[in-house]
N, C-alpha and C positions, 0 to 999 in steps of 0.2 A: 228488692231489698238491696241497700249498699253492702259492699265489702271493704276493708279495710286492705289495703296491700301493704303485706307483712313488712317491721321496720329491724334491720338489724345491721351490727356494722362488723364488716369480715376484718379479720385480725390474726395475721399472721409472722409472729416476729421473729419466727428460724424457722418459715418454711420458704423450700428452695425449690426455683422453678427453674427447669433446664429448656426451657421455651425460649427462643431470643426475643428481647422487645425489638420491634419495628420503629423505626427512626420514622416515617413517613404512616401517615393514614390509609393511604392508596397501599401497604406493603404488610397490613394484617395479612393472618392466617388462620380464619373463626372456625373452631371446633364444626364439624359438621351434623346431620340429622344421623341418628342409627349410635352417635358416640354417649358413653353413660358422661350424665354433669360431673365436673372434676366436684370434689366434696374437700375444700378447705376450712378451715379452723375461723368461725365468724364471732360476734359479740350482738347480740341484742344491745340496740340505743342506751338500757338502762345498765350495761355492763354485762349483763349474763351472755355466760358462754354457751355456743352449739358451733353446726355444720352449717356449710352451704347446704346439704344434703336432708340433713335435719328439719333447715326451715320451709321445706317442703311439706315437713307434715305428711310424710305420705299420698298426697295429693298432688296432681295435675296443674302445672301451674302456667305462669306467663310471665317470663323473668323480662324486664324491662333495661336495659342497660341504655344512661343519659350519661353528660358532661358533667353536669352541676347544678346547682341552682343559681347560679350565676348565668345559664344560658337561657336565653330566651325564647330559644328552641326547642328546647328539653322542656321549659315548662309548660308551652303551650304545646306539645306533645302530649305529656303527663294529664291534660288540664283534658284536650279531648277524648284519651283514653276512659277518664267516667261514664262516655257518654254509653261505652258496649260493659261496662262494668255488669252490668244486671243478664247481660246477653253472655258473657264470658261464667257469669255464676251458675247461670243455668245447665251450661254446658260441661258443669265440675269444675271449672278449672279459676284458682285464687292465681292475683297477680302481684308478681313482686318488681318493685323497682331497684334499683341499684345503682351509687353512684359514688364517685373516688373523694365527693365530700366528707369530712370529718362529722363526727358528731354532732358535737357544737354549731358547725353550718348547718346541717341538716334541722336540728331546732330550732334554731335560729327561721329558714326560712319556711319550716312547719307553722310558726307562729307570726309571720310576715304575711303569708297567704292565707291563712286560717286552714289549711287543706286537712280534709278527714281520711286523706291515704297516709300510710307509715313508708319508711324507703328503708333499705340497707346500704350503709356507709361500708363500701369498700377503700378505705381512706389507704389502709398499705397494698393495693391493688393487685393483690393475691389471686382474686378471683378473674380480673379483666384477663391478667396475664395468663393461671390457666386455661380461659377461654380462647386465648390467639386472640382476642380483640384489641388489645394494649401496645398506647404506642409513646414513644415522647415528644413532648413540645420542646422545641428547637427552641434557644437563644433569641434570636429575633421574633419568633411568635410571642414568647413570653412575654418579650419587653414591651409588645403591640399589647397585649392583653393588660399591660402594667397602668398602657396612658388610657384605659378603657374603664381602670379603675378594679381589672380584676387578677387578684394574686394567687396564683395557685397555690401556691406553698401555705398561703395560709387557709383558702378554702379545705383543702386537703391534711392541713397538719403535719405533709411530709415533703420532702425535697426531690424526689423520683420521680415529678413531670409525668407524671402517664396518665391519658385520657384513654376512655375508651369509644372506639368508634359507636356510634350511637347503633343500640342490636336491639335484636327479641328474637329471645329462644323460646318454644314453646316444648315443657315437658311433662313425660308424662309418671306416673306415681312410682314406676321405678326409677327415676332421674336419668331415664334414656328420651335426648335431646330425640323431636318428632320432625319439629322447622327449626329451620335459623336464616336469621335476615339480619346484613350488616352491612352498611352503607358509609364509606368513607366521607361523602359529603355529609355533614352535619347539618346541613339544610333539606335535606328531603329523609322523611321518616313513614313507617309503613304506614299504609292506609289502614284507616278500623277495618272497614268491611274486609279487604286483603287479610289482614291477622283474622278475621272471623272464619272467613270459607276456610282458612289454613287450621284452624282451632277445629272446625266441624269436620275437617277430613281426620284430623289425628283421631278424634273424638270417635268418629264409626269405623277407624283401621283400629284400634284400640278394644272395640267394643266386638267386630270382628275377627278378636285374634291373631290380626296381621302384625 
């Protein structure tokens, strides 16, 4: 049976983060396995407020952190993530995606691709940044990305340039991170079966006790 990966968009607009953002992708600093999920102030797509922490539901999850929908990477990332969808359900564990698109883009490309997964719009990027994933695009990247035809400011709805290096944390029903994988090149992303033996190990350390 499919799952839907939960859609909400984080939203924080006097929360203060004493994390430095990283100028470079290669100079994150991703929260590690053993740290509880930082729990920031989010928005479900349709307006309604909760947590990051919240939209765990109490449950085990596998938070997906991409660029955008503007990335071609991120989608076809996203796209063969369905295929362990059914293998990740069985194992307990819902998946959520996450990305510093606005709302608006986010439906927008929900209804571009017809896709049956939800995402969470980290559009003020509260959550990348308390992850240590968050970094900004430089002036001349932007301007690259401008003759490509893609604006951040306006995928985002805000002016603070920050992507997040493309991750997956996997956690578990106390929102104590188990993995984390984060890779500055935006071109190689974790393998399914790699997130699967990582999901099955937290799965029987979890079920273990450990």
């Amino acid at each position: 049976m499919r799952f839907a990966i939960t859609v909400l968009m984080l939203f924080a607009p006097a929360f203060v983060l004493a994390a430095d953002i990283a100028q470079r992708a290669e100079d994150v600093t991703p929260l590690n396995a053993g740290t509880e999920l930082p729990d920031v102030p989010v928005r479900t797509l349709d307006g309604g407020e909760t947590t990051s922490r919240t939209a765990l539901a109490g449950k085990p999850a596998v938070l997906v952190f991409f660029r955008g929908g503007w990335c071609p990477y991120c989608n076809r990332h996203l796209s063969s993530l369905r295929k362990i969808e059914d293998d990740l359900q069985a194992l307990g564990y819902h998946l959520i995606a996450i990305s510093p698109d606005s709302p608006a883009s986010l439906r927008a490309g929900l209804k571009e691709h017809k896709a049956e997964y939800t995402l969470i719009s980290d559009s003020s990027a509260a959550f990348i940044r308390a992850l240590g994933i968050a970094f900004e695009v430089d002036a001349t990247t932007r301007e690259k990305y401008r003759g490509y035809g893609i604006d951040l400011e306006k995928a985002s709805g805000q002016d603070h340039h920050l992507l997040p290096v493309p991750a997956v944390y996997v956690v578990n029903s106390e929102g104590v991170i188990q993995y984390r994988y984060a890779n500055p090149d935006y071109k190689v992303r974790l393998d399914n079966q790699e997130l699967l033996k990582q999901v099955r190990a937290a799965n029987s350390a979890g079920q273990s006790g450990y």
